[in-house]
MDAnalysis code that builds the backbone (N, CA, C; Angstrom):
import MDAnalysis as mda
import numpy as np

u = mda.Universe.empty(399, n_residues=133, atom_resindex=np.repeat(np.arange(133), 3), trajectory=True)
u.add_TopologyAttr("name", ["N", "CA", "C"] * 133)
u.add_TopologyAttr("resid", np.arange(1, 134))
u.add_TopologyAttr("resname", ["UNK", "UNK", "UNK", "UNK", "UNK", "UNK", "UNK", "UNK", "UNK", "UNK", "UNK", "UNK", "UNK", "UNK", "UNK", "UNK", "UNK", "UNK", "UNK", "UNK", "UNK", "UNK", "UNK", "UNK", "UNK", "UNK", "UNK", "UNK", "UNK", "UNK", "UNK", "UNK", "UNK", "UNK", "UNK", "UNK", "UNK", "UNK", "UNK", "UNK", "UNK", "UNK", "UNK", "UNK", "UNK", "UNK", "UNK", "UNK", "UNK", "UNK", "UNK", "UNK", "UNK", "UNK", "UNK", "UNK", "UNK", "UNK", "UNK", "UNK", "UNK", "UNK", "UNK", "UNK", "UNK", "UNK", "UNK", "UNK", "UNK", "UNK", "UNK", "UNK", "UNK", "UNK", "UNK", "UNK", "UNK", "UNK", "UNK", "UNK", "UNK", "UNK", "UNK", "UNK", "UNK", "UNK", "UNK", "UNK", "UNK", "UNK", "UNK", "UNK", "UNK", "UNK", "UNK", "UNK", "UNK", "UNK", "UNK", "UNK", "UNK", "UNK", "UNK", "UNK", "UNK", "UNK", "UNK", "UNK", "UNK", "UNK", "UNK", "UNK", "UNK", "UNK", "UNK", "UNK", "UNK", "UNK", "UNK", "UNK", "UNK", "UNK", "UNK", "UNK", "UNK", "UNK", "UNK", "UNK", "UNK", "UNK", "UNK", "UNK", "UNK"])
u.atoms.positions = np.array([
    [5.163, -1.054, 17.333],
    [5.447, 0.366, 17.200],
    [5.862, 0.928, 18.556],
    [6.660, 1.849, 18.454],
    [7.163, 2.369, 19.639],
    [5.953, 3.348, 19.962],
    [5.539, 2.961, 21.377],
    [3.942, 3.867, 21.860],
    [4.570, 5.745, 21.891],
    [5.178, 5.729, 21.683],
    [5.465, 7.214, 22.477],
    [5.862, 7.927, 20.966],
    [6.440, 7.133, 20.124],
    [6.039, 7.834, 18.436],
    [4.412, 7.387, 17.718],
    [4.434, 6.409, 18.209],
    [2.778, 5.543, 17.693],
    [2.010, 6.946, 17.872],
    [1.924, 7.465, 18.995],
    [1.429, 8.426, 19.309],
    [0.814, 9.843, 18.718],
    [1.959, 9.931, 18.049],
    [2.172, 11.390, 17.366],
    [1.449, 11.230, 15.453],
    [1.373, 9.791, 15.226],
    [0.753, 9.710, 13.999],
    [-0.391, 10.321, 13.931],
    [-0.571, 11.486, 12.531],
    [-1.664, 12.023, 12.418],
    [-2.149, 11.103, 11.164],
    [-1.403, 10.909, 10.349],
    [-2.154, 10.111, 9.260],
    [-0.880, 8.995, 8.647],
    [-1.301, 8.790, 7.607],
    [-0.749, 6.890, 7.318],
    [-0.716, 8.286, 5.263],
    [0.200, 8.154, 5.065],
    [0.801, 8.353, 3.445],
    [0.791, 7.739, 2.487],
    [-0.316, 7.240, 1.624],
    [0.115, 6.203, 0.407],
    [0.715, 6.809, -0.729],
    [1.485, 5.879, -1.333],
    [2.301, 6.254, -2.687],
    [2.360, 5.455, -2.897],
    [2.276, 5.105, -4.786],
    [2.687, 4.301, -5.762],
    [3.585, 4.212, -6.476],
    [4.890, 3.956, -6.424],
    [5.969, 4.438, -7.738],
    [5.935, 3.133, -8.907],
    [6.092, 3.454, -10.236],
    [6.843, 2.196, -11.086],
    [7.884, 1.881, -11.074],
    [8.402, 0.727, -11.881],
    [9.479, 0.597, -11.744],
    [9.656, -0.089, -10.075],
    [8.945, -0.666, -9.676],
    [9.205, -1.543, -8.046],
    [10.488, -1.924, -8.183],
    [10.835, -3.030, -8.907],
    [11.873, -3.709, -8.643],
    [13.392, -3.145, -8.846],
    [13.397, -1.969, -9.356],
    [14.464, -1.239, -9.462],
    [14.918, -0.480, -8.149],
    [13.409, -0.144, -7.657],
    [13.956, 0.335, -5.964],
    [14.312, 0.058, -5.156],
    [14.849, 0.719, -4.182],
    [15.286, -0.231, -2.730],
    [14.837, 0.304, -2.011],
    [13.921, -0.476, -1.279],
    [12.830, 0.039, -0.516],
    [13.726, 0.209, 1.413],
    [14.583, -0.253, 1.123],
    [15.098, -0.169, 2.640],
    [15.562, 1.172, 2.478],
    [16.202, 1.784, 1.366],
    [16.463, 3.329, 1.143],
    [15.442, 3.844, 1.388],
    [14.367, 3.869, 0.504],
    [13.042, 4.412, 0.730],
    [12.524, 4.919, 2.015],
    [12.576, 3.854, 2.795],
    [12.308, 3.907, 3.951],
    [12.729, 4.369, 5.114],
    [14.155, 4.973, 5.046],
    [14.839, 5.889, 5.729],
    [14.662, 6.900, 6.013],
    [13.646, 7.603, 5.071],
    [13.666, 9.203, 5.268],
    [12.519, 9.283, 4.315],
    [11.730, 10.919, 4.533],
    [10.706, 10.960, 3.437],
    [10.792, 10.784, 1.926],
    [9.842, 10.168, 1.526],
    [10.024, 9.545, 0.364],
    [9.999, 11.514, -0.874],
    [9.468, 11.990, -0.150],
    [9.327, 13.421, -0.830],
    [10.923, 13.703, -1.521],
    [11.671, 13.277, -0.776],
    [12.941, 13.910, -1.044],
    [13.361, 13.045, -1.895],
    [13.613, 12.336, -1.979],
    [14.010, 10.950, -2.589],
    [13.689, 10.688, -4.043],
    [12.291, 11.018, -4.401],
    [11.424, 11.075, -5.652],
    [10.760, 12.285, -6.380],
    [10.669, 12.487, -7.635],
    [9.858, 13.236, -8.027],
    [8.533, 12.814, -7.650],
    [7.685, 14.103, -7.612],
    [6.390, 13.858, -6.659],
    [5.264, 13.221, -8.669],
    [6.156, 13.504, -9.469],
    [5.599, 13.302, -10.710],
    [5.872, 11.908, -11.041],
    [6.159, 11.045, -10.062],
    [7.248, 9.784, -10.515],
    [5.912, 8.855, -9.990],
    [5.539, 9.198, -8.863],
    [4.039, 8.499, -8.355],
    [2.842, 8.953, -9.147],
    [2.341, 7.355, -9.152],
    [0.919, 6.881, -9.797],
    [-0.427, 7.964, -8.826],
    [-0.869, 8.638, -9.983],
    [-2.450, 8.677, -9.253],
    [-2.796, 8.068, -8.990],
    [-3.667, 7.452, -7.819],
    [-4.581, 6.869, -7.114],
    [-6.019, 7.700, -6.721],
    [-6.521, 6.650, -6.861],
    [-8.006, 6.883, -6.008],
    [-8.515, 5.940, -4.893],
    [-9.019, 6.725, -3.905],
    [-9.942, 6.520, -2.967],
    [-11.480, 6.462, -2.757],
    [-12.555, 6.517, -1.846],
    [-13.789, 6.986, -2.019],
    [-13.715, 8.531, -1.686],
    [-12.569, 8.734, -1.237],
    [-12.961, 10.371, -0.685],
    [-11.747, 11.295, -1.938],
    [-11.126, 10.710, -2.269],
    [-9.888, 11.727, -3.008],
    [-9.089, 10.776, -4.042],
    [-8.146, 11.608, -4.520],
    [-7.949, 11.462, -5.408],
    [-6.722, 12.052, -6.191],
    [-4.972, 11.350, -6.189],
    [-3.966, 12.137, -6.085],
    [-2.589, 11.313, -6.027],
    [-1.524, 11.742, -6.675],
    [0.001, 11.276, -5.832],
    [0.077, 10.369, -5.074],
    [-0.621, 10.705, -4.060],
    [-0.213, 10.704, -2.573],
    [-1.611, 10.807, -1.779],
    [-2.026, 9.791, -1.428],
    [-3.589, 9.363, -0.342],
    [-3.218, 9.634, 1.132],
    [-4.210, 10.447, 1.481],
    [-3.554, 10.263, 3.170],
    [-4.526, 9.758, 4.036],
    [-4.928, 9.074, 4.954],
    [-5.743, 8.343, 5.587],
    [-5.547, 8.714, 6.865],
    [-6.066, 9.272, 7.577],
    [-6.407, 10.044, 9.222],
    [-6.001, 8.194, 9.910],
    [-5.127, 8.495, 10.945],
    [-4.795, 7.477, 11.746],
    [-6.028, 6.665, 12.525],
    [-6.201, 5.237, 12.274],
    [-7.514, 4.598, 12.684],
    [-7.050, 3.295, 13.309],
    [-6.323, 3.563, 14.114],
    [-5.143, 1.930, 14.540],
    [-6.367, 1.170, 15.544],
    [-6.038, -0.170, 14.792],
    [-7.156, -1.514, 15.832],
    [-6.235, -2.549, 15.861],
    [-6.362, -2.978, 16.608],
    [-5.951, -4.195, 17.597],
    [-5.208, -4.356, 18.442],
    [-4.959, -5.361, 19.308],
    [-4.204, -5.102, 20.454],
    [-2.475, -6.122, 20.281],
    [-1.677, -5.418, 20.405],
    [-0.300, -6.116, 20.288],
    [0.038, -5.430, 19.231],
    [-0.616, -5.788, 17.991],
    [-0.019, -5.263, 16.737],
    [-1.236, -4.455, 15.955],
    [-1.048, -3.146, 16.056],
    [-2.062, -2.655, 15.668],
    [-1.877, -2.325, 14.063],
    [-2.827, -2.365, 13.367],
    [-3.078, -2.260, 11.939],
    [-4.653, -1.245, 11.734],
    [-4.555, -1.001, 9.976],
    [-5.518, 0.061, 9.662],
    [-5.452, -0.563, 8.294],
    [-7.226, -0.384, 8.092],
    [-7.571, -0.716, 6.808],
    [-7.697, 0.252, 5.923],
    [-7.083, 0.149, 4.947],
    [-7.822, 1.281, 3.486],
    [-7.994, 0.653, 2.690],
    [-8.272, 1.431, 1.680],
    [-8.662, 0.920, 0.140],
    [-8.634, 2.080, -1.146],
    [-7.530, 1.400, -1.551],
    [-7.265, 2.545, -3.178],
    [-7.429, 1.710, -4.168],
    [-7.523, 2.950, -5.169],
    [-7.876, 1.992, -6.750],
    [-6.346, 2.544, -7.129],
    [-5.417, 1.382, -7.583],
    [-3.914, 1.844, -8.402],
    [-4.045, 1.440, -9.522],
    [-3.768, 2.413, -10.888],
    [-3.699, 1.583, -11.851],
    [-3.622, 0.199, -12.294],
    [-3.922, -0.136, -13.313],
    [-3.796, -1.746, -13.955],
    [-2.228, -1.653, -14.182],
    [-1.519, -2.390, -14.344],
    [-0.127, -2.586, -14.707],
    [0.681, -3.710, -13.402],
    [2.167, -3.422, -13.530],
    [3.378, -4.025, -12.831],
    [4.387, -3.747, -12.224],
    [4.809, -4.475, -11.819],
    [6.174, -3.774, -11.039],
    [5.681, -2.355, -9.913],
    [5.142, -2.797, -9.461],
    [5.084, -1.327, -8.172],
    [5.645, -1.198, -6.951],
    [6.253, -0.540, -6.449],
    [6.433, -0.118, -4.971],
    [5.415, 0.901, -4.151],
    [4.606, 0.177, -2.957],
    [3.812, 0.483, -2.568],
    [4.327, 1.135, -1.558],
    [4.771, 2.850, -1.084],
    [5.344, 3.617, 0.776],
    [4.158, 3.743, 0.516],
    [4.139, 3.509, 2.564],
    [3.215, 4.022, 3.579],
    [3.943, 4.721, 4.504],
    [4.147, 5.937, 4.703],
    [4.746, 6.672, 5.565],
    [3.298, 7.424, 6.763],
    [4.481, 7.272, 7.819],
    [3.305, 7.664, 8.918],
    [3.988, 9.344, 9.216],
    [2.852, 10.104, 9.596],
    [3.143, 11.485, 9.666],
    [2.549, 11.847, 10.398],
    [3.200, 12.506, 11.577],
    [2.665, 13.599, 12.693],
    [1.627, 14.638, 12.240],
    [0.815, 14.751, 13.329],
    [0.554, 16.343, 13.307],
    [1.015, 17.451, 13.465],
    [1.908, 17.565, 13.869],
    [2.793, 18.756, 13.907],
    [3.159, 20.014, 12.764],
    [3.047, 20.909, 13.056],
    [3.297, 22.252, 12.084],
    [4.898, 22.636, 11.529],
    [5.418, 22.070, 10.912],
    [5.247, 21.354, 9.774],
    [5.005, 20.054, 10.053],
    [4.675, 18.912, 9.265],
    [4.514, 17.613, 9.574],
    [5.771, 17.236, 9.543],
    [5.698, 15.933, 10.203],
    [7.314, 15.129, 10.140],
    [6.915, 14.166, 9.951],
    [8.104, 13.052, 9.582],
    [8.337, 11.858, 9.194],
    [8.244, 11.050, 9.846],
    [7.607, 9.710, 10.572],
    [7.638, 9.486, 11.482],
    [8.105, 7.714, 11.021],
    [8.067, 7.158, 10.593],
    [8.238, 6.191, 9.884],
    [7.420, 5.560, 8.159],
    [7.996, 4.819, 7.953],
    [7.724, 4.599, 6.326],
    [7.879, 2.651, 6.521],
    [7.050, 1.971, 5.569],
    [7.578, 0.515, 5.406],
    [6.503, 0.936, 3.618],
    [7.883, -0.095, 2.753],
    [7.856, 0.072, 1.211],
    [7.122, -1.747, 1.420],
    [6.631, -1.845, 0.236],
    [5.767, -2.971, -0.352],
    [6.114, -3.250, -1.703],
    [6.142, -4.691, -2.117],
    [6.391, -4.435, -3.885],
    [4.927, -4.921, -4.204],
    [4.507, -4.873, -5.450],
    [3.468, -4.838, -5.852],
    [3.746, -5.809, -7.451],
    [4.112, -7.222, -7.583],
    [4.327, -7.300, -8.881],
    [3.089, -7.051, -9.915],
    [2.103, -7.409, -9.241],
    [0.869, -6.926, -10.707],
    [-0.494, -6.171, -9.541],
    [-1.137, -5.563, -10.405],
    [-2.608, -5.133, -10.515],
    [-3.424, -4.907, -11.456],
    [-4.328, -5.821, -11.452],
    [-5.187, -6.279, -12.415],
    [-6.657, -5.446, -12.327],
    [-7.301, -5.526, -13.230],
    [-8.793, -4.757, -13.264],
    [-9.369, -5.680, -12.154],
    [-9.419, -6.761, -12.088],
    [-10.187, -7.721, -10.844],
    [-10.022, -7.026, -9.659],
    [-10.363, -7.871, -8.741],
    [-9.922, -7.491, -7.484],
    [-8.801, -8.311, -6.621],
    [-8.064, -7.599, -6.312],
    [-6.551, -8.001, -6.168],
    [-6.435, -8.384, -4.545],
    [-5.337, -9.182, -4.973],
    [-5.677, -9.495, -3.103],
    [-4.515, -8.388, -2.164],
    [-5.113, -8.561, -0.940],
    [-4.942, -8.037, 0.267],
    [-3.466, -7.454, 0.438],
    [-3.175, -6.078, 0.017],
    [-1.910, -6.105, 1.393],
    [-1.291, -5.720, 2.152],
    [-0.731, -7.110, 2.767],
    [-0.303, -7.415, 4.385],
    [1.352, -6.491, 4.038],
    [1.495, -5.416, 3.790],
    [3.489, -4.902, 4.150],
    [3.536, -5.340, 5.624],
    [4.757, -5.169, 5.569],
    [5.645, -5.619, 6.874],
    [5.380, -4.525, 7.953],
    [5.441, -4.923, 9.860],
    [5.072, -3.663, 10.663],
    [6.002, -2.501, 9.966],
    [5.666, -1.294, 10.252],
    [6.612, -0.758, 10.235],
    [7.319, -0.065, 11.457],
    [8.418, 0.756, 11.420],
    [9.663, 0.745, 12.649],
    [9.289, 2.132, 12.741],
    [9.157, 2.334, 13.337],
    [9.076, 4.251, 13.589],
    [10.344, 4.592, 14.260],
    [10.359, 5.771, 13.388],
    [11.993, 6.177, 13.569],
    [11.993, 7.929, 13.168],
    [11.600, 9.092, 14.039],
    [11.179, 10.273, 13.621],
    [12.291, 10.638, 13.004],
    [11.987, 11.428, 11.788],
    [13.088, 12.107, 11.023],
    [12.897, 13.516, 10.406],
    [13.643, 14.795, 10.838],
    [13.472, 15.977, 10.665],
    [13.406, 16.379, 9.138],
    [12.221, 16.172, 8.390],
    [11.478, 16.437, 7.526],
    [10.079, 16.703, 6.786],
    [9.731, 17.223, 5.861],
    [7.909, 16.991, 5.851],
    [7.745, 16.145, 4.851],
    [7.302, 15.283, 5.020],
    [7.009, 14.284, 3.899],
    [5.731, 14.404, 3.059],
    [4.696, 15.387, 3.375],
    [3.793, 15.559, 2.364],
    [3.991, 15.858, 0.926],
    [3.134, 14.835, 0.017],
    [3.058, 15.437, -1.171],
    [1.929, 16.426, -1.513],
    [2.373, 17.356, -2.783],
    [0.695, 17.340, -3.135],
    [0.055, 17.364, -3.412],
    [-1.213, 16.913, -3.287],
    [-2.130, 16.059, -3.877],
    [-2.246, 16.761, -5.303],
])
């Protein structure tokens, strides 16, 4: 991550859309996903704390070289998903600060394994990407 946008992350954005494999997540990932999608097009999710669209997780970056952050949502049972994580400033309005898309071919009632999306590129872009909840 570039340290000098790394910086400005106030929180980490989850979204679920269906239909994964129809998307193109390199589009996705260009710009806030807000604009792009109906905010009705994403899966509710749950967390331990909330519950919504769109999860937002307060920035908690660990490790050294490549830093990463753990969460944990419950996404529906079903297929085909595209998983954005968009990172978002604090700033009044918020901005866009980067996004990396995930596909998701299944989620099962079990417990599903781990995932690893790709780093993502931070790349600020004059928009607010909040949904809401």
């Amino acid at each position: 991550m570039d340290q000098a946008v790394a910086g400005q992350i106030s929180v980490f954005q989850l979204v679920v859309l269906p239909d994964g494999k129809q998307r193109d997540c390199t589009a996705l990932q260009r710009t806030c996903l807000r604009q792009q999608v109906k905010q009705a097009e994403a899966l509710v999710l749950k967390s331990d704390k909330d519950e919504g669209r769109a999860l937002r997780f307060p920035v908690n970056l660990t490790g050294s070289g490549v830093s990463t952050q753990d969460v944990s949502i419950e996404v529906p049972v079903g297929r085909d998903y595209a998983l954005i994580i968009e990172a978002i400033s604090g700033d009044t309005p918020p901005r866009f600060l980067g996004s990396v898309c995930h596909y998701l071919p299944e989620v099962n009632a079990s417990r599903n394994e781990t995932v690893l999306p790709a780093p993502m590129t931070l790349n600020s872009v004059d928009c607010d990407p909040t949904f809401d909840s």
